[in-house]
C-alpha positions as CSV (number, residue, x, y, z in Angstrom):
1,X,0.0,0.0,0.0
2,X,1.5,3.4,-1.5
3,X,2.3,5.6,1.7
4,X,2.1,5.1,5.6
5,X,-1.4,4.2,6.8
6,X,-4.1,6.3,8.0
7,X,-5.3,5.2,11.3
8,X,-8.1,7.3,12.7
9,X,-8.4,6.8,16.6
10,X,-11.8,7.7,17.9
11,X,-12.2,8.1,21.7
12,X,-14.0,10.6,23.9
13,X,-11.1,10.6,26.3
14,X,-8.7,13.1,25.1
15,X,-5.3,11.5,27.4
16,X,-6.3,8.4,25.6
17,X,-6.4,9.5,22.0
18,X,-3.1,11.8,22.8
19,X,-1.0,9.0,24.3
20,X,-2.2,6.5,21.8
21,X,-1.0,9.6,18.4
22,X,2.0,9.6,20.0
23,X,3.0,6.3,20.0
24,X,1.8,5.4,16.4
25,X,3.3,8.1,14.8
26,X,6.4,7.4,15.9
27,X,5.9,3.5,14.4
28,X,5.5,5.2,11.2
29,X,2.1,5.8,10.8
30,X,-0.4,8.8,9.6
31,X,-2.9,9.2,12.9
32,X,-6.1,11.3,12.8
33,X,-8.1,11.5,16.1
34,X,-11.8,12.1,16.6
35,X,-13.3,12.9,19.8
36,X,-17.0,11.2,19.1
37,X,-19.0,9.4,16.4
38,X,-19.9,12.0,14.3
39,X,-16.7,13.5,13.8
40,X,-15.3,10.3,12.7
41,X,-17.9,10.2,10.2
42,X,-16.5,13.3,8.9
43,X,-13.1,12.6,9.1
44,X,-13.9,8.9,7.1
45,X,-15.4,10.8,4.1
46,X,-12.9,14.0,4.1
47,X,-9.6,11.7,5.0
48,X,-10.8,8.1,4.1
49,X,-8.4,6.5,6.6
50,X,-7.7,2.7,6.1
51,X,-8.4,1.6,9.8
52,X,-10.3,3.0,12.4
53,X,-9.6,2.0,16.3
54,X,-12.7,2.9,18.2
55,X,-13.9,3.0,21.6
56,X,-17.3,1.1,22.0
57,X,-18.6,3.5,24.8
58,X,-19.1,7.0,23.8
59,X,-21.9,10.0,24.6
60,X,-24.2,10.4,21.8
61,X,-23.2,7.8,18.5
62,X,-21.4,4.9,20.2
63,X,-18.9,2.3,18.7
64,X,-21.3,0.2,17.4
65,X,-23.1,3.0,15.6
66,X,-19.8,4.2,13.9
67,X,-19.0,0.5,13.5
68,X,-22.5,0.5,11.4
69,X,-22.2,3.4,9.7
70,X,-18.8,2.8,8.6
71,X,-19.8,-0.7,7.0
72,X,-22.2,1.4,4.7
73,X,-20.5,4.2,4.3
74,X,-16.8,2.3,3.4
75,X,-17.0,-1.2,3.7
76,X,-13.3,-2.0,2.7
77,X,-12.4,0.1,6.2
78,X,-10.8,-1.9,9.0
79,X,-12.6,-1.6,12.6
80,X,-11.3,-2.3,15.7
81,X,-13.2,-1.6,19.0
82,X,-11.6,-1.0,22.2
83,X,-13.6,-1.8,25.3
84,X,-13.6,-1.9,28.8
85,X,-13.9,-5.5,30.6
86,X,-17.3,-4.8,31.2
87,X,-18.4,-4.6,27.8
88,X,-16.7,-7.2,26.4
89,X,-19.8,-9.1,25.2
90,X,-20.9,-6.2,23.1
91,X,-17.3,-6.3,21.7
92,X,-17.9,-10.0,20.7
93,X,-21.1,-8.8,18.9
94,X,-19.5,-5.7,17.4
95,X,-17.1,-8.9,15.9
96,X,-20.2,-10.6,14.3
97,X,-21.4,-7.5,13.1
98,X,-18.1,-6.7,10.4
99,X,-15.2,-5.4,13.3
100,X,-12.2,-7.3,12.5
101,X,-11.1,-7.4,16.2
102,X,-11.4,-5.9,19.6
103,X,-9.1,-5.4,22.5
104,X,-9.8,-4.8,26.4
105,X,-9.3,-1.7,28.0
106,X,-6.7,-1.1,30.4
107,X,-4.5,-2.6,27.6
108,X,-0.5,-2.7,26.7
109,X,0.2,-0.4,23.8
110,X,2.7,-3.3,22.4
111,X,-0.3,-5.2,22.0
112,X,-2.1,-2.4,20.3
113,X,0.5,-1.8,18.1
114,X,0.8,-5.6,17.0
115,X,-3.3,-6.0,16.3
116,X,-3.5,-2.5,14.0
117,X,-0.1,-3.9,12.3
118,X,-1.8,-7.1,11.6
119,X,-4.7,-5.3,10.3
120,X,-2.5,-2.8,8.2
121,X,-1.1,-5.6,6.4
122,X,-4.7,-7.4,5.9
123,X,-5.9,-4.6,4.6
124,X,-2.9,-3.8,2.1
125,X,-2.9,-7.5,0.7
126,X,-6.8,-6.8,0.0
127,X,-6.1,-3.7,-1.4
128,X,-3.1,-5.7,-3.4
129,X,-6.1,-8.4,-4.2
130,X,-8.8,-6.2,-5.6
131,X,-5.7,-4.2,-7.8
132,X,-5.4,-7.6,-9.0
133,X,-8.6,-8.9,-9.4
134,X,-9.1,-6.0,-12.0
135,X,-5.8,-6.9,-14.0
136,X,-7.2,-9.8,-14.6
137,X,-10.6,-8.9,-15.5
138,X,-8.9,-6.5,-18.1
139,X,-6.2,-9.4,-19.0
140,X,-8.5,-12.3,-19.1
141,X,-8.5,-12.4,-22.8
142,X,-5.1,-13.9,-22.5
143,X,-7.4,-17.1,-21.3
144,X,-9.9,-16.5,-24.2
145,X,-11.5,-19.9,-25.7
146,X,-12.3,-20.0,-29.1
147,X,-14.0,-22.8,-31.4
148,X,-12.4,-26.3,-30.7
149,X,-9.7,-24.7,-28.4
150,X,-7.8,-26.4,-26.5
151,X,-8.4,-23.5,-23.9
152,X,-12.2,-24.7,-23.1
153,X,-11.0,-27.9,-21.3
154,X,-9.0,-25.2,-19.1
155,X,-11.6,-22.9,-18.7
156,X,-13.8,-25.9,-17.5
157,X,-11.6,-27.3,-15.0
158,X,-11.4,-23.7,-13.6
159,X,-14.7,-23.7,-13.2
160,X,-15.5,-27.3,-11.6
161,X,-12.6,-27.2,-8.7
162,X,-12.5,-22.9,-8.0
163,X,-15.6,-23.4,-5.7
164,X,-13.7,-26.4,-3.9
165,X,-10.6,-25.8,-1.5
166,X,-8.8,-28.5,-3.1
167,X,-4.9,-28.0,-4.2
168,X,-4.3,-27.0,-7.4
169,X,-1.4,-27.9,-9.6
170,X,-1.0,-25.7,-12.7
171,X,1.8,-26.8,-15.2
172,X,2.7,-25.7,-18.6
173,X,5.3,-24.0,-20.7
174,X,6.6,-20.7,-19.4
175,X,4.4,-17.5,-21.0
176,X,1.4,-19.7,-21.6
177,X,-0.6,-18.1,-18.6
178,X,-0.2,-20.4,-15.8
179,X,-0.4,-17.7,-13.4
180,X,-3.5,-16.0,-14.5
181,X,-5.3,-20.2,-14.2
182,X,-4.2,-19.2,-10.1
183,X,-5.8,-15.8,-10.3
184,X,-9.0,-16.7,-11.9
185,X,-9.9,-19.6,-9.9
186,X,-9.4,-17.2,-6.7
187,X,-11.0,-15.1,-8.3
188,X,-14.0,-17.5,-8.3
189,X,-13.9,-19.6,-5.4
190,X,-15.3,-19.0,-2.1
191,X,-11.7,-17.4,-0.6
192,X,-12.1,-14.2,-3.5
193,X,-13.0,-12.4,-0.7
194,X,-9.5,-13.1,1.2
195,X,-6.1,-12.3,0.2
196,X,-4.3,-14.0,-3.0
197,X,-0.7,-14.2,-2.1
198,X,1.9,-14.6,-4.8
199,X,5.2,-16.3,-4.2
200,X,7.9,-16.6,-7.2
201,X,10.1,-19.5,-6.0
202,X,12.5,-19.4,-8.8
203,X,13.5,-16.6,-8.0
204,X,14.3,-16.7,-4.5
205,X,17.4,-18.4,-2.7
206,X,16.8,-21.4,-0.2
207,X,17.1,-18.9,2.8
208,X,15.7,-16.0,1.6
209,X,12.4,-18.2,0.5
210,X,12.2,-19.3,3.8
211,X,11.8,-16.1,5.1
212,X,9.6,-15.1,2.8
213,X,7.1,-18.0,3.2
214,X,7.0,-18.7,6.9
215,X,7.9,-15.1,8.2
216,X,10.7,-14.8,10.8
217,X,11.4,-13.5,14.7
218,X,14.0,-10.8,15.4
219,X,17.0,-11.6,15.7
220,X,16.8,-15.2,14.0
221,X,19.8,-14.1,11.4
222,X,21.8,-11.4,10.7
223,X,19.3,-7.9,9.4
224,X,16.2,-9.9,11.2
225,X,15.8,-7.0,13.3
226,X,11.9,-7.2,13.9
227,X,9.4,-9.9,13.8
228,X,7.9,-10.9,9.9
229,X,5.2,-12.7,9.2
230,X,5.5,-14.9,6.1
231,X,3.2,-15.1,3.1
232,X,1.7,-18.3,4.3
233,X,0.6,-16.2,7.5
234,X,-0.4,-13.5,5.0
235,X,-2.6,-15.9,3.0
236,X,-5.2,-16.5,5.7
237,X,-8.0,-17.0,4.9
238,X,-7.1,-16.6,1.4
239,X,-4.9,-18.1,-1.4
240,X,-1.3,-19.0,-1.3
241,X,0.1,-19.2,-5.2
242,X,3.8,-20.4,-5.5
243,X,4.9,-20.1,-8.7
244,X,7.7,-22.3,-10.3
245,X,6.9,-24.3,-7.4
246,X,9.7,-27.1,-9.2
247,X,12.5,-24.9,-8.0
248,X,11.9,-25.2,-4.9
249,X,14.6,-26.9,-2.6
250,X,14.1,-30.3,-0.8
251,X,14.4,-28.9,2.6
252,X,12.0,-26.0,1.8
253,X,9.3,-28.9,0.5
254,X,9.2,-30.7,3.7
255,X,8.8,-27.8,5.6
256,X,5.5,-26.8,3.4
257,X,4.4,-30.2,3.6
258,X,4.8,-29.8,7.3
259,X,2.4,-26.8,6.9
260,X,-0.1,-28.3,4.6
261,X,-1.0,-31.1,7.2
262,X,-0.7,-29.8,10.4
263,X,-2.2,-26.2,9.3
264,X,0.1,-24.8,11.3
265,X,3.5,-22.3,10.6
266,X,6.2,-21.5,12.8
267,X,7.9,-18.8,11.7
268,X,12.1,-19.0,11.4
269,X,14.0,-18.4,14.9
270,X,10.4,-19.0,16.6
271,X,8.9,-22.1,18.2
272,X,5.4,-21.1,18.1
273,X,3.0,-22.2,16.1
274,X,0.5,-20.3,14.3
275,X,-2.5,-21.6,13.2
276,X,-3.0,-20.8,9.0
277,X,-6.0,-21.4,6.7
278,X,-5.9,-21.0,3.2
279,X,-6.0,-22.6,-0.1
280,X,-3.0,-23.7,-2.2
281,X,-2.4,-23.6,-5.9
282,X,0.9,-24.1,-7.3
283,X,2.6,-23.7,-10.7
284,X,5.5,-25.2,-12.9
285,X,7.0,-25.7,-16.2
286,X,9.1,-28.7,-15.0
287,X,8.0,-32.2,-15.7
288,X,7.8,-33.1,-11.6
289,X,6.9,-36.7,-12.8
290,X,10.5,-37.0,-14.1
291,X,12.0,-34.2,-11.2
292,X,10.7,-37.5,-8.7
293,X,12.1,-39.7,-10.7
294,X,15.5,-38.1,-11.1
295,X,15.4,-37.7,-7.0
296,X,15.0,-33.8,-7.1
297,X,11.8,-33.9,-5.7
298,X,9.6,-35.2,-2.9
299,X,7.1,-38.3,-3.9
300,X,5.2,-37.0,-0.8
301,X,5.4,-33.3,-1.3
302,X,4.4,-33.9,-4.9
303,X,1.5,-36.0,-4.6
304,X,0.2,-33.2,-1.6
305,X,0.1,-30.2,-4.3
306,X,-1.2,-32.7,-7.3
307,X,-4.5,-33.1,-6.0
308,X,-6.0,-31.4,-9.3
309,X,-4.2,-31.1,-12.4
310,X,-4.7,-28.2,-14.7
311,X,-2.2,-27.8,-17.7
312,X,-1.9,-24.8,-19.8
313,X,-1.9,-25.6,-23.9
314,X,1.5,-23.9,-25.4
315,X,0.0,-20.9,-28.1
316,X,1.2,-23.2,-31.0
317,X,-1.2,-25.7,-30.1
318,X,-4.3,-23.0,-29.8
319,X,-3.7,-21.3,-33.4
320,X,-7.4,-20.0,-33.7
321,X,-7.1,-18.1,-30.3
322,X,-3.5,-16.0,-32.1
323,X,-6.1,-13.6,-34.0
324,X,-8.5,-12.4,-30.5
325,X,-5.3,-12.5,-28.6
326,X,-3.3,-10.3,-31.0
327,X,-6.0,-7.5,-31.5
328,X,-6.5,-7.6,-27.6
329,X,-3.4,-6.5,-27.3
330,X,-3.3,-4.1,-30.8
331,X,-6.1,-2.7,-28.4
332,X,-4.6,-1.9,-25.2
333,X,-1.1,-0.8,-26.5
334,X,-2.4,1.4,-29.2
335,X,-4.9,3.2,-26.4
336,X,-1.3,3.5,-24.2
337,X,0.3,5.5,-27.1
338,X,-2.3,7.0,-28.2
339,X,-2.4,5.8,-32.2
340,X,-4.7,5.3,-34.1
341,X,-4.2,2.2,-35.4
342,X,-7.3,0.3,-36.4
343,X,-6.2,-3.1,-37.8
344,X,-3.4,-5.8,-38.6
345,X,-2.9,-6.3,-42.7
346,X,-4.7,-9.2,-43.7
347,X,-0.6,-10.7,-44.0
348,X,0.6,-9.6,-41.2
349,X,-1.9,-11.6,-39.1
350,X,-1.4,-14.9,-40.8
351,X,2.4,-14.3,-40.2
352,X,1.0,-14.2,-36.5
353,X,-0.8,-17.3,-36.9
354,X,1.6,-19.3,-38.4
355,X,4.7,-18.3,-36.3
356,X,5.2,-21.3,-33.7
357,X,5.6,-18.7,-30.6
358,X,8.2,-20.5,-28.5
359,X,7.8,-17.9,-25.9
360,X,3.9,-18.7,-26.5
361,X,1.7,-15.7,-24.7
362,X,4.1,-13.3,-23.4
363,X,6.2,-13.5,-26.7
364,X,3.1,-12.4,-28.6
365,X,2.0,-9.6,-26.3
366,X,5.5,-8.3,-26.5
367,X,5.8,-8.4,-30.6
368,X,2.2,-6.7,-30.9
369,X,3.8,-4.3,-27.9
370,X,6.7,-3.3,-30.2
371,X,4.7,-3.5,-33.6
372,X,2.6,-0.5,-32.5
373,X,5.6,1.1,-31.1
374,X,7.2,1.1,-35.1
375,X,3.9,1.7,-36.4
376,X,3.4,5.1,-38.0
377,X,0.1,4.4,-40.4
378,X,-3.4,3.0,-39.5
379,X,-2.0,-1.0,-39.9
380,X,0.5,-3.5,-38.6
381,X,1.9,-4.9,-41.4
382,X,4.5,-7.5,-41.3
383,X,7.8,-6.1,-41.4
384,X,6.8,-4.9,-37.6
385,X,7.6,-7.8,-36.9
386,X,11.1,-8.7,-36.8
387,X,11.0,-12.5,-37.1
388,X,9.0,-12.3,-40.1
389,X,11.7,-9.9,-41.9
390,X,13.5,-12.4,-44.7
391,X,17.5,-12.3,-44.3
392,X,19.1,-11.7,-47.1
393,X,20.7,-15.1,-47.2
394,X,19.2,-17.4,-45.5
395,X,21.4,-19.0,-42.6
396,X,21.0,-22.5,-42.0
397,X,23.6,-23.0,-39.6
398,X,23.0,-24.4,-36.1
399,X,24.8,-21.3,-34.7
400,X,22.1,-19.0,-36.5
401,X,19.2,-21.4,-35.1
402,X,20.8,-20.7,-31.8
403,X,21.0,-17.4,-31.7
404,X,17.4,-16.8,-33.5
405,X,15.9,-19.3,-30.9
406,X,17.6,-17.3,-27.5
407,X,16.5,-13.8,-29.1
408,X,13.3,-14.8,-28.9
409,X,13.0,-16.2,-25.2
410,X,15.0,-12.5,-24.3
411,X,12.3,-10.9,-25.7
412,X,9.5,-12.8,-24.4
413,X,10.8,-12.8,-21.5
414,X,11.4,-9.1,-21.7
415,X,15.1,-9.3,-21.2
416,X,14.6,-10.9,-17.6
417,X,17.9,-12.7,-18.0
418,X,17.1,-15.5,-15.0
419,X,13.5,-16.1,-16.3
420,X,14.7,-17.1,-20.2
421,X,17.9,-19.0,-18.8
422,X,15.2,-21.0,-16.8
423,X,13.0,-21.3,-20.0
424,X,16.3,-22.3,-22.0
425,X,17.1,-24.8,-19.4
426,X,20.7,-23.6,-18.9
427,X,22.2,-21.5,-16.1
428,X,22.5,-17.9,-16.1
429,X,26.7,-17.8,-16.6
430,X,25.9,-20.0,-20.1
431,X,23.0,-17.8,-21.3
432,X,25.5,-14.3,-20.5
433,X,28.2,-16.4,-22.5
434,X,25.8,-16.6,-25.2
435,X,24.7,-12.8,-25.3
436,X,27.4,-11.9,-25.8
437,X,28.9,-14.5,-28.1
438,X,26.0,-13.4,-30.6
439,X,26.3,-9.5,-29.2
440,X,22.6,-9.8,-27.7
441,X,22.6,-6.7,-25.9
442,X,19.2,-5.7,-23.3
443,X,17.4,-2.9,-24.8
């Protein structure tokens, strides 16, 4: 979430509300106060703070009125009553009623701090969640089905297990779409509500993954100087994705395993366990049948996440969808630079249809990307595209195959130099080596 949060503390007791500014702006975050109900009304609408911490017994509008009026007037807001002992069970109801929490009045301010810091990072990942949820909606052509696609099956397995909690195990050749099979069936199953947390575990070393799945306690290694909590703490409630789930070390599988059957994490450095509740989908362009075989990955931890099987057709095998894909994105890019450009040539799209796209998806919303960026008339033709440009003598050396092939996973990869030495299947060192053996330089 862009900027600190807002936290609006509402209480009639003016040594309460000054105390409590104090020490949460000097945590970091923005405070507003308001001495009664209606004035917290007013600062909602003119400040729209992201949490509210609010005192259930007040003269005139009470916490549970401002609880109310809040729910209609903002429903995304965050409310968390503070109470007396006394009042405890209307706190309880005030929980049944949309508060996310309550706490007890006299109370520590440590404890304070930790229950609004949970909240501000619930409330960022469904912030995160709904910025997603509408990428999707505006990328789910990328999914689209057309007559006799292969795509349907997909499409229909996303509908029959989303409503389910069952693990999902997406798998499929890198740029085909894997992760937007994850988003749409959170997007559709009972969790959508709840946060959709995304881990990349290629990308991530063994000890830096654990951190940033199971969280950590200060002071458990060297810069762990506060308490984390992990994304599988994060996804409460909600949907854990781990992406390029086949890179994932051996030790790191058993400890996910761990948490998928005792529904429990313990973060690294702690010994307490927290309880966790979400959903698990998981995604890979690795063969993990063969990975078993070959001994570089769990039996156990593979059959856990292969509950469901969902693969992802490669574009080459889905020619009819190349046309709707293409002018979605002739769409969006040419609305980003403002052309007007109205159409591909009638030869320009059956070079689309019959290139074999061996960065499938991604390589074809990158060459439509840079077609309208040459563009300067009202059509795509087809020497925007650079792999339909003729040579002007044919190379039919291995060397030129090569070089042609690893140009092409750059550039659907968008020059992410681990991400096309992964799709290559070759290290990074090798794939540098070969840059600059052909002088492939990044844009």
């Amino acid at each position: 979430m862009p900027g600190p949060v807002k936290l609006l503390i509402v209480d009639d007791e003016l040594h309460l509300r000054t105390s409590l500014s104090c020490w949460f702006r000097e945590e970091g975050y923005e405070v507003l106060t308001a001495g009664g109900g209606r004035e917290a009304l007013a600062a909602l609408t003119r400040d729209a703070p992201q949490i509210l911490l609010v005192d259930i017994k007040m003269p005139g509008m009470d916490g549970i009125e401002v609880l109310h009026k809040v729910r209609e007037m903002s429903p995304d807001t965050t409310v968390i009553i503070m109470t007396a002992y006394a009042s405890v069970e209307t706190a309880v109801q005030a929980l049944k009623e949309g508060a996310y929490d309550y706490i007890v009045k006299p109370f520590d301010p440590e404890a304070v701090s930790r229950l609004v810091k949970k909240a501000a990072e619930r409330y960022s990942l469904l912030a995160e969640n709904r910025g997603l949820k509408a990428r999707l909606e505006s990328a789910e052509p990328v999914l689209v089905a057309g007559p006799g696609s292969p795509m349907r099956e997909v499409l229909d397995l996303v509908e029959q297990v989303a409503p389910t909690d069952t693990s999902v195990l997406v798998t499929g050749e890198s740029g085909t779409g894997k992760e937007l099979v994850a988003r749409l069936i959170h997007a559709h199953s009972a969790r959508r509500f709840g946060p959709l947390t995304v881990v990349n575990c290629g990308a991530l070393s063994e000890g830096v993954l654990e951190s940033e799945l199971f969280g950590h306690e200060r002071g458990a290694f060297t810069g762990a100087v506060g308490r984390r909590r992990g994304k599988v703490e994060l996804a409460d409630e909600g949907t854990l994705f781990l992406d390029e789930i086949g890179d994932v070390p051996q030790k790191v599988q058993v400890d996910l395993l761990r948490v998928l059957q005792e529904r429990q994490v313990t973060r690294v450095g702690g010994n307490a366990p927290v309880p966790v509740d979400f959903r698990l989908v998981t995604a890979t362009h690795r063969d993990l049948e063969e990975e078993v075989s070959a001994g570089r990955f769990r039996q156990d931890f593979y059959y856990r996440i292969n509950v469901f099987q969902i693969h992802v057709p490669a574009l080459r095998d889905r020619p009819g969808d190349i046309p709707p894909l293409a002018e979605h994105f002739l769409s969006r890019y040419a609305a980003q630079t403002s052309k007007r450009i109205e159409a591909f040539a009638p030869e320009a799209l059956a070079a689309l249809s019959a290139y074999p796209w061996p960065g499938n998806v991604r390589e074809l919303q990158n060459a439509v990307e840079r077609a309208v960026v040459l563009c300067k008339g009202e059509r795509i033709e087809v020497s925007h595209f650079p792999f339909t440009a003729p040579p002007p003598e044919a190379d039919l050396s291995l060397a030129a195959a090569e070089e042609a092939h690893v140009r092409r996973v750059l550039t659907a990869s968008g020059y992410n130099v681990a991400q096309a030495a992964r799709t290559l299947e070759i290290d990074r060192v090798t794939l540098y080596n070969k840059m600059k053996k052909y002088g492939i330089e990044r844009p």
